[in-house]
BAFI-3210 file (N, C-alpha, C; in Angstrom, 3 decimals, decimal comma, padded with zeros to 6 digits):
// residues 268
n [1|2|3|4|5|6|7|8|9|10|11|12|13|14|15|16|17|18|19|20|21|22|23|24|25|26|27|28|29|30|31|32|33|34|35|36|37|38|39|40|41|42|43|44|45|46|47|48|49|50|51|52|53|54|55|56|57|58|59|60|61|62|63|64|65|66|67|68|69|70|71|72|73|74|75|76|77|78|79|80|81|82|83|84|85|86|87|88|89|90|91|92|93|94|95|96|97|98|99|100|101|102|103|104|105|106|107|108|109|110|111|112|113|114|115|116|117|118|119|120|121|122|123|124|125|126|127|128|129|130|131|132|133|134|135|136|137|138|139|140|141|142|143|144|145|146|147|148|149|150|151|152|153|154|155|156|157|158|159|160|161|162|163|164|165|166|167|168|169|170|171|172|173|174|175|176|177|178|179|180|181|182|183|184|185|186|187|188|189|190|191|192|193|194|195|196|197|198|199|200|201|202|203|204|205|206|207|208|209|210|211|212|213|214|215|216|217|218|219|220|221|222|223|224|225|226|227|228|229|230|231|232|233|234|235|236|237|238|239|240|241|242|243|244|245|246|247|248|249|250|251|252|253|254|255|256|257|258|259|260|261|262|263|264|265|266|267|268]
n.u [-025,762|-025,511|-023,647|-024,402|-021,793|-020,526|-017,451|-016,462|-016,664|-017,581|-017,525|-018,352|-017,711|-018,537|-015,419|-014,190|-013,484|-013,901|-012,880|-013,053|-011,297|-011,239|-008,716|-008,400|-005,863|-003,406|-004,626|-005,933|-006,023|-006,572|-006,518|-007,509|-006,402|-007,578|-008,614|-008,151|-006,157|-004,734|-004,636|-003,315|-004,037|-003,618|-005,506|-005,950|-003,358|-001,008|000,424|001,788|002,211|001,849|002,636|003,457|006,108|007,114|007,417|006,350|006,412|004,106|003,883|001,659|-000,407|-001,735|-003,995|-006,223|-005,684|-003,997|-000,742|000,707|000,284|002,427|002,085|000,966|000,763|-000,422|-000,864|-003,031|-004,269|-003,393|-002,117|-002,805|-001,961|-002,891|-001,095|-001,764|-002,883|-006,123|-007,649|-008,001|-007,860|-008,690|-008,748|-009,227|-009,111|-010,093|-007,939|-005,686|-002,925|-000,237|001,283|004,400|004,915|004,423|006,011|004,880|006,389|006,059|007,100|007,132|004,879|003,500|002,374|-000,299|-001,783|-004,770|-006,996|-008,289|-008,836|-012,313|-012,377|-010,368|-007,976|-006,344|-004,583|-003,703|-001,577|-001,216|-001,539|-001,809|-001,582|000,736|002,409|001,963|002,924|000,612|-002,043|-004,554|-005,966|-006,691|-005,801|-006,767|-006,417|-008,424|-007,960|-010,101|-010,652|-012,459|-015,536|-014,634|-015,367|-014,837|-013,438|-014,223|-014,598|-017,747|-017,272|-016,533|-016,136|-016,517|-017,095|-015,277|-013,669|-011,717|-009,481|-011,567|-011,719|-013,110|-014,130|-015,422|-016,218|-015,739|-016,151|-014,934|-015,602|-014,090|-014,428|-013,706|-014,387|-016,353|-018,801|-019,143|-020,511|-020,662|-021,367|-022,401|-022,215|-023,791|-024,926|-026,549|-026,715|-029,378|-029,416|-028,423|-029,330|-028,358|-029,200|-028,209|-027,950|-026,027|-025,969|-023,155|-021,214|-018,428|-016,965|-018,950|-019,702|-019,883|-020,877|-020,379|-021,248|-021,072|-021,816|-021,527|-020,257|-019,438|-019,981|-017,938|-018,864|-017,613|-018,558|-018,659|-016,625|-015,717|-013,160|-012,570|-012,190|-011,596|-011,490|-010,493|-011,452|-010,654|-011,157|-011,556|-012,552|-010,989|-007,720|-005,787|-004,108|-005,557|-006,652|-008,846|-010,535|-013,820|-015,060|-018,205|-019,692|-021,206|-020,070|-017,295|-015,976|-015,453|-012,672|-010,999|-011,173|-009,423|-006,817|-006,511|-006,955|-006,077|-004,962|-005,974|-005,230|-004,786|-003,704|-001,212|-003,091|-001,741|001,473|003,902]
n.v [-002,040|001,571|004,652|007,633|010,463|013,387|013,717|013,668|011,394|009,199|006,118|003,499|000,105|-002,332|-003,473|-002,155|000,995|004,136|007,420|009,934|012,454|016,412|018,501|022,126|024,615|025,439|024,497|021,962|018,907|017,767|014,663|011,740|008,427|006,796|003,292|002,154|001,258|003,142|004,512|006,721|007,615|008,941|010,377|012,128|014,469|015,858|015,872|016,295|014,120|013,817|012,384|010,655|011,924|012,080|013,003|012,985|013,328|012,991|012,208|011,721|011,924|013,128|012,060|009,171|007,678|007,845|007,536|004,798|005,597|006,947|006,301|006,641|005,014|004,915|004,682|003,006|004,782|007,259|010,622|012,335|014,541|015,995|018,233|019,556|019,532|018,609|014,984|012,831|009,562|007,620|004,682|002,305|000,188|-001,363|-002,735|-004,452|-004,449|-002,246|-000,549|001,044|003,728|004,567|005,233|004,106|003,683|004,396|002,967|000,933|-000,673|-003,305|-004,689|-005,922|-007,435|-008,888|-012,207|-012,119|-010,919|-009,620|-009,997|-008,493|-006,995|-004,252|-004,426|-003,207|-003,800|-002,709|-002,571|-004,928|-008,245|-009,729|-007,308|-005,271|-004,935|-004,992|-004,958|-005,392|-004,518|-004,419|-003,643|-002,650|-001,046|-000,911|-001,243|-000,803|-001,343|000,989|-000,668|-003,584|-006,563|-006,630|-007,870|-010,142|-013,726|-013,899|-013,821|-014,418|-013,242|-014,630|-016,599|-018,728|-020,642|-023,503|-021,884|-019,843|-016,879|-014,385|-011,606|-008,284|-005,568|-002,654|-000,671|001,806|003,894|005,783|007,334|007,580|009,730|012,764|012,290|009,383|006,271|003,291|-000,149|-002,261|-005,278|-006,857|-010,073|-012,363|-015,373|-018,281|-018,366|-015,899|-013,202|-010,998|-008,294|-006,136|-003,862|-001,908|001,574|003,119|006,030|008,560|008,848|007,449|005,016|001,644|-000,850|-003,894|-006,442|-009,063|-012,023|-012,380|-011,102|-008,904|-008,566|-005,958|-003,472|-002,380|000,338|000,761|002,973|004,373|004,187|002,363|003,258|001,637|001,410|-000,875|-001,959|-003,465|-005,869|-007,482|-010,051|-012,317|-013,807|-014,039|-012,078|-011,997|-012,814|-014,531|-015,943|-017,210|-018,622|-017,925|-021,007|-021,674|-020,078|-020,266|-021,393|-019,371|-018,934|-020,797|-020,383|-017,992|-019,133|-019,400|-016,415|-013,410|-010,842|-007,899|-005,217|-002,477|-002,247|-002,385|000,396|002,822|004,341|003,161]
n.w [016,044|015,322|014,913|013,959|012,991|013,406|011,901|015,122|017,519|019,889|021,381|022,896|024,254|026,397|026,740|024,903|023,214|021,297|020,599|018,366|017,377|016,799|016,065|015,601|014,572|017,261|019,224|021,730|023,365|026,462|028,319|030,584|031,113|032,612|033,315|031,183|028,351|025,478|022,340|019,884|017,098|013,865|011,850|009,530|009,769|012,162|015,366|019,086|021,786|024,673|027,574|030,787|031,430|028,953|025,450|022,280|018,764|016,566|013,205|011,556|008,831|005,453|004,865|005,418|002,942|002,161|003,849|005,286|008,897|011,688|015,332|018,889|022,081|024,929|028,368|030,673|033,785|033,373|032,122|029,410|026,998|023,797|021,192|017,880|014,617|012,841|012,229|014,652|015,924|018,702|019,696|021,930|024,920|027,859|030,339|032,256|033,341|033,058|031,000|029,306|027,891|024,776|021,148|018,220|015,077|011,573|010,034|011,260|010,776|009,554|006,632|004,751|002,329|001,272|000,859|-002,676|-006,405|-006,388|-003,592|-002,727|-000,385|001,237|004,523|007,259|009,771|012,418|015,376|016,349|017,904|016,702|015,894|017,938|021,324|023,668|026,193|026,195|023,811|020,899|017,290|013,905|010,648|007,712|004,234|001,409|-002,333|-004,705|-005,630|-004,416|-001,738|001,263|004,450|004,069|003,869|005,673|009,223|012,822|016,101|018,879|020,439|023,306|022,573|020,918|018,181|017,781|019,736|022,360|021,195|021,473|018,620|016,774|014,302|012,134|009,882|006,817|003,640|000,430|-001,169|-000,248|-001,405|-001,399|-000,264|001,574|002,766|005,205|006,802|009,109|010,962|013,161|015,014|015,771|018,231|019,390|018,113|015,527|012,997|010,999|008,290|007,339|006,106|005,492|006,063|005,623|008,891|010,232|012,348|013,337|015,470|016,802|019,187|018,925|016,822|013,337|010,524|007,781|004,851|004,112|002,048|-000,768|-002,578|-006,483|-007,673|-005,385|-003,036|000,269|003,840|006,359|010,324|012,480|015,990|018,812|021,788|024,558|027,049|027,582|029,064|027,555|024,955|022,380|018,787|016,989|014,452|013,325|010,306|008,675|008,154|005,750|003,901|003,873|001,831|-000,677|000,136|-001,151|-003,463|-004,374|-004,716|-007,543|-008,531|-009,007|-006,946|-006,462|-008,675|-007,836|-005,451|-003,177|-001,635|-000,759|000,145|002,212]
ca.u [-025,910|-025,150|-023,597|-023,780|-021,015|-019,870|-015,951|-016,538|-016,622|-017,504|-018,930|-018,357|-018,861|-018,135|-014,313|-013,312|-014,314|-013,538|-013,182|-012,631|-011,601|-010,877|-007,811|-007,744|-004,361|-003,606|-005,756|-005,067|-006,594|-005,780|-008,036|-007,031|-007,099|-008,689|-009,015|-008,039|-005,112|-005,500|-003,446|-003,669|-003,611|-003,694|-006,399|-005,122|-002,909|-000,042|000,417|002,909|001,604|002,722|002,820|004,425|007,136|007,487|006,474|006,775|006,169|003,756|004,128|000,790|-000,814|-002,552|-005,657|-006,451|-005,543|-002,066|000,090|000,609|001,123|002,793|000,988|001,494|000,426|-000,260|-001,204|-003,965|-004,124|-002,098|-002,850|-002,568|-002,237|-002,542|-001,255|-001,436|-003,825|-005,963|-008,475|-006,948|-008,726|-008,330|-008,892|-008,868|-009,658|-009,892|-006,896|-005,090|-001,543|000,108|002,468|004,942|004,488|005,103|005,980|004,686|006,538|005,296|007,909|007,632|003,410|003,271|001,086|-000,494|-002,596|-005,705|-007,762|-007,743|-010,528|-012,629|-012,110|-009,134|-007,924|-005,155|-004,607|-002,392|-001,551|-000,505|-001,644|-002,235|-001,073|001,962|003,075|002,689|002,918|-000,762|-002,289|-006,238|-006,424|-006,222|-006,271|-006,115|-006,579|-008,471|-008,381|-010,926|-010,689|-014,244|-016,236|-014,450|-015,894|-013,913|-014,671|-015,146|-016,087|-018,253|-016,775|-017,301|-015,292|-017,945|-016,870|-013,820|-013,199|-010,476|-009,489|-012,257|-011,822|-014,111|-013,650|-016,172|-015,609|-016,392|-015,411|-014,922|-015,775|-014,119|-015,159|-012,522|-015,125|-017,284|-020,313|-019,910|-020,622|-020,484|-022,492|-021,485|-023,577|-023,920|-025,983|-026,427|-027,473|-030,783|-029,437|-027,719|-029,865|-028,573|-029,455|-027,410|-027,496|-026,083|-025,190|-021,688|-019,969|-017,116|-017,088|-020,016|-019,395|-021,211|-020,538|-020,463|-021,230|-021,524|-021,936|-021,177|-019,957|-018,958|-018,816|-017,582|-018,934|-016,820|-019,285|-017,855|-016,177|-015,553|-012,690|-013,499|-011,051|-012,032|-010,347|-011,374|-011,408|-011,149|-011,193|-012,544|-012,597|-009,997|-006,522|-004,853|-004,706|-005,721|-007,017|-008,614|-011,863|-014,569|-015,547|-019,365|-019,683|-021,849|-019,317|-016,250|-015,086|-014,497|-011,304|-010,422|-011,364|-008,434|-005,688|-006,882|-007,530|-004,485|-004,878|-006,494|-003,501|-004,819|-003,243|-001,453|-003,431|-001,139|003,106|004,015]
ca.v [-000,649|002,012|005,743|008,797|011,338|014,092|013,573|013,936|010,044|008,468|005,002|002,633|-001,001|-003,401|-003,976|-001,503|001,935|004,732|008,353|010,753|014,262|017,041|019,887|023,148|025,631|026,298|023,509|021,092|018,052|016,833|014,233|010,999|007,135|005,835|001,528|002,103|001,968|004,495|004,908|008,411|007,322|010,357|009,999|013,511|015,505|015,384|016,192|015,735|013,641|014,062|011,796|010,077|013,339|011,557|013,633|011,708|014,036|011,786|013,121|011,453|012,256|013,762|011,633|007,889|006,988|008,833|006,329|004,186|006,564|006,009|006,706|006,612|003,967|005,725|003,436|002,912|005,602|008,222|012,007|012,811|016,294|016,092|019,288|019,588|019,981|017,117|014,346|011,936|008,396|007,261|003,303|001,962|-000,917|-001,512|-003,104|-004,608|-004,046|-000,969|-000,852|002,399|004,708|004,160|005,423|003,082|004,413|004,308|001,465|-000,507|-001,495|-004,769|-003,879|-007,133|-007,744|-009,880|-011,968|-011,938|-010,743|-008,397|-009,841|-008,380|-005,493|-003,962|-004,501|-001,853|-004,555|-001,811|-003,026|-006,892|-009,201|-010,490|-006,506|-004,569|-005,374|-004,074|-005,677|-006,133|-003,697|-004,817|-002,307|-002,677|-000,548|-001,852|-000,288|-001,509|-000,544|000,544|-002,309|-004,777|-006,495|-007,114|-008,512|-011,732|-014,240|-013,221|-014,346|-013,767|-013,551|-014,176|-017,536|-019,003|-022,266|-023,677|-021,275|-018,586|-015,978|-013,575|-009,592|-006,901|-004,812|-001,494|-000,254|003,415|004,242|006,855|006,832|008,648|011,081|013,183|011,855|008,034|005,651|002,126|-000,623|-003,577|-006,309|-008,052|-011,099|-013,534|-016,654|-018,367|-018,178|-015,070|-012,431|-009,916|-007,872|-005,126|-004,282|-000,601|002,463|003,819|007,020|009,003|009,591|006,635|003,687|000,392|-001,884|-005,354|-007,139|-010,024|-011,976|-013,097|-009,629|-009,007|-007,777|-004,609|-003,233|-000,408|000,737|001,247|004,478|004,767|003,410|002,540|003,004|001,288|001,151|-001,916|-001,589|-004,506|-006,154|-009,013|-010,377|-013,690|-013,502|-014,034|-011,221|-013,326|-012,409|-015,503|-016,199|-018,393|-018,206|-018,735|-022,102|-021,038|-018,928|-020,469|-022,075|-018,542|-018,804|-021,384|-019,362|-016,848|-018,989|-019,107|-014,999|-012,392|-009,592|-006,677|-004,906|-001,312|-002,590|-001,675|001,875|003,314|003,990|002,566]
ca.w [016,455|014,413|015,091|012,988|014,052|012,078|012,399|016,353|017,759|020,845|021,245|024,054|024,382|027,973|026,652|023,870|022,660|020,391|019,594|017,520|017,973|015,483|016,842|014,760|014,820|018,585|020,254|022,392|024,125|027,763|029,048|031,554|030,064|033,456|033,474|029,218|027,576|023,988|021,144|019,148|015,708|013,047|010,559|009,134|010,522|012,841|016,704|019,656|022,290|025,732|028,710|031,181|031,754|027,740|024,369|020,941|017,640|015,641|011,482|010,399|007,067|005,135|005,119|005,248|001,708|001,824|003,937|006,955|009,878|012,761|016,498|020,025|022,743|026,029|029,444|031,604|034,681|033,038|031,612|028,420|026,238|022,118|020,368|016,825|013,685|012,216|012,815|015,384|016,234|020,067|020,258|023,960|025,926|029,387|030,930|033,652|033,095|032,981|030,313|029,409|026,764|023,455|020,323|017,146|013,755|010,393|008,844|011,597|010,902|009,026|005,930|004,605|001,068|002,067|-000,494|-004,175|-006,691|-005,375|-002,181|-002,604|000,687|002,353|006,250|008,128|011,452|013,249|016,809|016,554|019,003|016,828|015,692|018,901|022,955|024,569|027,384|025,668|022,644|019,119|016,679|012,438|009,345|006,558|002,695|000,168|-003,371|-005,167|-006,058|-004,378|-000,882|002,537|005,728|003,818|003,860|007,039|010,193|013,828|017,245|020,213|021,539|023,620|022,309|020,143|017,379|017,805|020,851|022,164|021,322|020,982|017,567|016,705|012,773|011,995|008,652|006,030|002,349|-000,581|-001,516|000,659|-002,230|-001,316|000,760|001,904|003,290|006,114|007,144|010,585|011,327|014,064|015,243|016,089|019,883|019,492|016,774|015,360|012,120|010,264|006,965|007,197|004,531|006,072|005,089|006,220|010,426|010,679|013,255|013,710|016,972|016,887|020,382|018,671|015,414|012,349|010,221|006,684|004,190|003,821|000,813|-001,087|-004,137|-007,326|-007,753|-003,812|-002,179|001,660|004,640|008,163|011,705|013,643|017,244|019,427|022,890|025,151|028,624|027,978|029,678|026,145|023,876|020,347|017,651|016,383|013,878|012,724|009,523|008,818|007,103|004,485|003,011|004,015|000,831|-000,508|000,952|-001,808|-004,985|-004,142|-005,110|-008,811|-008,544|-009,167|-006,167|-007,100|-009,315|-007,250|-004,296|-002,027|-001,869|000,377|000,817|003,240]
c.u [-025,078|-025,282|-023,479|-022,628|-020,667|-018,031|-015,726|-017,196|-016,834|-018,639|-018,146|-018,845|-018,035|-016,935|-013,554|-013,871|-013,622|-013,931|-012,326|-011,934|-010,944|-009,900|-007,669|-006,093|-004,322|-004,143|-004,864|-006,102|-005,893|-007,356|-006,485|-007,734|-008,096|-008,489|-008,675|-006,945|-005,557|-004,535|-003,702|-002,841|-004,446|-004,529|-005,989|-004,596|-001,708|-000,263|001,585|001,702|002,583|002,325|003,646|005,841|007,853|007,164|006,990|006,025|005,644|003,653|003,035|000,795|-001,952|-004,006|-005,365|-006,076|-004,348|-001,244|-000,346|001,179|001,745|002,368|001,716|000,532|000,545|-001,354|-002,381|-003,199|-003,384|-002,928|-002,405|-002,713|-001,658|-002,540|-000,979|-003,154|-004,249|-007,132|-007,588|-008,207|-008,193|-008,767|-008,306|-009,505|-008,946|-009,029|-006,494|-003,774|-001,277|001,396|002,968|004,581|005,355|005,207|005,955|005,396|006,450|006,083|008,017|005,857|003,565|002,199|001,019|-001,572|-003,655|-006,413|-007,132|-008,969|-010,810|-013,061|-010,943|-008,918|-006,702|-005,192|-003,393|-002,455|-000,723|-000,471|-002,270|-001,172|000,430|003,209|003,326|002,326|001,633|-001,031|-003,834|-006,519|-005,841|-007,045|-005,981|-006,808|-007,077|-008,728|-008,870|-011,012|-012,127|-013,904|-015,820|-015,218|-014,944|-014,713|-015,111|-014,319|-016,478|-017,917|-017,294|-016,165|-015,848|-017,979|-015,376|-014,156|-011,803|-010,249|-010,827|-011,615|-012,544|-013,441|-015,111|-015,239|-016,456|-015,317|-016,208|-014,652|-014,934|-014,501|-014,055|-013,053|-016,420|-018,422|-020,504|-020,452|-020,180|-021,486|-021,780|-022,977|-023,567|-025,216|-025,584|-026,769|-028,667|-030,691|-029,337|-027,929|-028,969|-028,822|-028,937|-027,360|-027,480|-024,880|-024,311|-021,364|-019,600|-018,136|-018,401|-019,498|-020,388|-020,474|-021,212|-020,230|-020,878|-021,601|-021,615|-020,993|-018,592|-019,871|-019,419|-017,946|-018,327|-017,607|-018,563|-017,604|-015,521|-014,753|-013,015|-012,253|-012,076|-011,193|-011,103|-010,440|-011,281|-010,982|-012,056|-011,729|-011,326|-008,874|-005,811|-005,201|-004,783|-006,844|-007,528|-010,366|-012,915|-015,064|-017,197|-019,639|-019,900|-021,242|-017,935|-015,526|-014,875|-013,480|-010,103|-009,966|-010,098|-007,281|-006,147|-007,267|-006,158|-005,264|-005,262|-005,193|-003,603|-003,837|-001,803|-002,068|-002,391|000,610|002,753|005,410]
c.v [000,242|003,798|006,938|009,814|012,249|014,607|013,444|012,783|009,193|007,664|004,220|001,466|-001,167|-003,392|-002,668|-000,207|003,079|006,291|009,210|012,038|015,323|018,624|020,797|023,819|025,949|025,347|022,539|020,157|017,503|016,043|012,421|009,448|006,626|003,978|001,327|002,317|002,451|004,102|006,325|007,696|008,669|009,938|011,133|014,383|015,556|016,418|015,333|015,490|013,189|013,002|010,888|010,867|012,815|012,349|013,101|013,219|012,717|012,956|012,484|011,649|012,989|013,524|009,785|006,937|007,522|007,807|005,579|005,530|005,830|006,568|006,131|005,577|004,957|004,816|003,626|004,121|006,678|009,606|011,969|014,261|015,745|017,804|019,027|020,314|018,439|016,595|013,418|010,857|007,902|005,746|003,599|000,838|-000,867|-002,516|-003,693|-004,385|-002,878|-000,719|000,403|002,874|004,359|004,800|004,444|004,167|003,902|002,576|000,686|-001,805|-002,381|-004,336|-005,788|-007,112|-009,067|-010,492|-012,121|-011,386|-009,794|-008,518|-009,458|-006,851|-005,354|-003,808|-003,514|-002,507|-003,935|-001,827|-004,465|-007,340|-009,420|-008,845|-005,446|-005,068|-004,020|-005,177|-006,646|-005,763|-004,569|-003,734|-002,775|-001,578|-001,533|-000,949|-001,292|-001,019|-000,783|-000,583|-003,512|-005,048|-006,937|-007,595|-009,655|-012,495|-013,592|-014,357|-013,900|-014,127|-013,818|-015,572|-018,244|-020,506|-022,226|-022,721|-020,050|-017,935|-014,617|-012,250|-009,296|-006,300|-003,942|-001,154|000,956|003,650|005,542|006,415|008,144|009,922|010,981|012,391|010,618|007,368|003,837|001,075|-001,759|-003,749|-007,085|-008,755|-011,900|-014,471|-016,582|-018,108|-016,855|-013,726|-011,168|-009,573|-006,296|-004,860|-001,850|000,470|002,989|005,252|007,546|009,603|008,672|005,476|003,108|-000,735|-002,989|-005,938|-008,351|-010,351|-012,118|-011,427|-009,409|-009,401|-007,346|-004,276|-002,129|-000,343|001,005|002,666|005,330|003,612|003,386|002,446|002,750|000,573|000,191|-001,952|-002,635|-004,836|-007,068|-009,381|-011,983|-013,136|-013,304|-013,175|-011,659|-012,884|-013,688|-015,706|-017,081|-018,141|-018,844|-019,793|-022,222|-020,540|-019,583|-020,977|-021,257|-018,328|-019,960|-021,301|-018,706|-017,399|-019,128|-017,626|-014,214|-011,471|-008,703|-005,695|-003,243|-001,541|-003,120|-000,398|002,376|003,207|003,876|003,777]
c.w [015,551|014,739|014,649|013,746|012,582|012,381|014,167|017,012|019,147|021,752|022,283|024,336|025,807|027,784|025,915|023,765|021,737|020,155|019,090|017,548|016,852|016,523|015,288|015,296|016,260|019,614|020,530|023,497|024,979|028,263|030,143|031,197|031,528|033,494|032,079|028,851|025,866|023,312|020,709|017,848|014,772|011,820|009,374|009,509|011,458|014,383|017,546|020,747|024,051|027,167|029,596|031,656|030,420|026,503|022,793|019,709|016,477|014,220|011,415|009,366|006,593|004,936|004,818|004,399|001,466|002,013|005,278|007,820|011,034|013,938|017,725|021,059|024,110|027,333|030,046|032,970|034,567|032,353|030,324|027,653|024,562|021,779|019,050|016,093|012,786|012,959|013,211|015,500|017,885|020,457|021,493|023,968|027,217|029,198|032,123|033,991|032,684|032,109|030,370|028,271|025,892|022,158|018,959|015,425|012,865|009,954|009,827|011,313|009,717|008,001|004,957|003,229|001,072|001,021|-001,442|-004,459|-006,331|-004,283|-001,815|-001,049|001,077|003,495|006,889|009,290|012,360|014,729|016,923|016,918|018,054|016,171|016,406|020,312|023,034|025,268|026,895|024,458|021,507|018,173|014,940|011,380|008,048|005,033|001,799|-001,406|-003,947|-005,518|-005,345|-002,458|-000,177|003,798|005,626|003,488|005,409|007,795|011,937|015,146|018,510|021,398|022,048|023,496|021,168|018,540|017,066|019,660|021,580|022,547|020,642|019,372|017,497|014,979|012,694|010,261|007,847|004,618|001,304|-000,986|-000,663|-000,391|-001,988|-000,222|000,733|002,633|004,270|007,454|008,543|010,801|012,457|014,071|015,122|017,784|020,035|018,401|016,975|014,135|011,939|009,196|006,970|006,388|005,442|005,344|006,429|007,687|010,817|011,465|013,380|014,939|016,471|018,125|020,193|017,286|014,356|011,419|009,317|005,391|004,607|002,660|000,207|-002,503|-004,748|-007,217|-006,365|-003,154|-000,598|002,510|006,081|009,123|012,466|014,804|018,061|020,685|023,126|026,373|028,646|028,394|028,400|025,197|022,300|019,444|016,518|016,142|013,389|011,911|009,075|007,952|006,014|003,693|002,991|002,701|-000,533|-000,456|-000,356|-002,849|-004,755|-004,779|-006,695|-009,154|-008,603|-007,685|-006,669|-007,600|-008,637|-005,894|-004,219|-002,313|-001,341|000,362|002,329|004,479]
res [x|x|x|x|x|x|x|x|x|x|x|x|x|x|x|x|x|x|x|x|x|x|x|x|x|x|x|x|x|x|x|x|x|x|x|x|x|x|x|x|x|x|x|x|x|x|x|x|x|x|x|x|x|x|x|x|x|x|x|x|x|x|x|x|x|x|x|x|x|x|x|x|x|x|x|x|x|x|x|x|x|x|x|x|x|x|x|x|x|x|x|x|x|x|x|x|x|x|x|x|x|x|x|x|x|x|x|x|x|x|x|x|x|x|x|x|x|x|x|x|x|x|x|x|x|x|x|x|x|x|x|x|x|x|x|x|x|x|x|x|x|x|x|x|x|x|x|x|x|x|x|x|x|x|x|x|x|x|x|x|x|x|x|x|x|x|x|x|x|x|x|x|x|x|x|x|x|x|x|x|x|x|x|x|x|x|x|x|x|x|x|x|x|x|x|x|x|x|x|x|x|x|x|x|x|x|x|x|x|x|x|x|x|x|x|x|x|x|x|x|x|x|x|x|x|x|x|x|x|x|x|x|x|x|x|x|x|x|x|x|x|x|x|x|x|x|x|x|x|x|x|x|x|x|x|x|x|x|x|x|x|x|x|x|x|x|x|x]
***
């Protein structure tokens, strides 16, 4: 499935969902998480973020390819009010635990170099299980430099057995220049079909129920930035993949490969 939006975001699966919202000078968003705990991560822009009788001053950035930002964690059943200026991103998943409010800052997200080649990427593990406390949400940043592909080899999260775990995903597209784009592929089983083969650009989302999913393609000349979204119904919040066989030995090529020498995009 596949959502056009023009900066203005909101998609919804069974576990996880996602949006967007854009505040000019003066504005201000109050809304109520409900059964979801959120984050408010700053795609551009900065805002103070108030709840809990709590208010945290997040500095974001200036856009996607600037730096790591740092963002706020705000609970299930609670109100919220964003003031500032900027495109903000709102990951959530439904919940059962009620954690407290949080402030996440920039130097504390784990920034990771994935790959070699031009499977080479940068990961921003800014809400995964082993870099912040959430109850269901998993949240990451991924930067692709043109030409090279991510997401790969193609993998998939859809069953609970030993070393896979099942989460929903949802990836939120930007692209370095308003002129490019991007492409990202999802397939399925013979039990379990699905078919994807879709052009991305900036403020586009594609949901993954399901599925085997990857690459990421970043065309030459166009670096690619995407926020993956995640969640799933197991007690254990894990983060854990299967890579599709076919492809898996991929994974071997890399140590004979230098890292893409563009990378990291991003201070940290």
């Amino acid at each position: 499935m596949m959502a056009k939006t023009e900066f203005v975001t909101d998609v919804r699966m069974d576990h996880c969902s996602l949006r967007v919202i854009e505040l000019a000078p003066g504005d201000k968003r109050e809304f109520e998480t409900g059964e979801a705990e959120v984050l408010v991560l700053p795609l551009a822009g900065s805002c103070q973020v108030s709840c809990d009788g709590r208010t945290f001053e997040v500095h974001g950035r200036t856009g996607v390819f600037d730096r790591v930002t740092d963002f706020a964690y705000v609970p299930r059943d609670a109100r919220v009010t964003i003031a500032g200026v900027g495109r903000f991103a709102l990951p959530a998943a439904r919940c059962d635990r009620r954690l407290p409010v949080r402030y996440g800052p920039a130097e504390d997200v784990p920034v990771e170099l994935r790959g070699a080649g031009q499977a080479s990427r940068q990961v921003n593990n800014f809400c995964t299980p082993e870099a912040f406390e959430a109850d269901k949400l998993i949240a990451c940043e991924v930067l692709t430099p043109g030409g090279n592909w991510s997401s790969y080899p193609p993998h998939k999260h859809d069953e609970d057995r030993p070393g896979e775990s099942v989460l929903e995903e949802i990836y939120y597209f930007e692209i370095s220049d308003d002129r490019g784009m991007a492409y990202q592929r999802v397939y399925g089983t013979a039990d379990r079909p699905i078919d994807i083969l879709a052009e991305v650009r900036t403020g586009d989302t594609v949901l993954i129920p399901h599925g085997w999913h990857g690459p990421s393609m970043a065309v030459p000349g166009y670096d690619l930035y995407y926020l993956n979204v995640m969640a799933g119904p197991s007690a254990e919040r894990a983060w854990l993949i299967c890579d599709d066989p076919a492809h898996t030995w991929v994974r071997g090529t890399w140590t004979t490969q230098p890292v893409d020498p563009r990378l990291p995009m991003t201070s940290a």
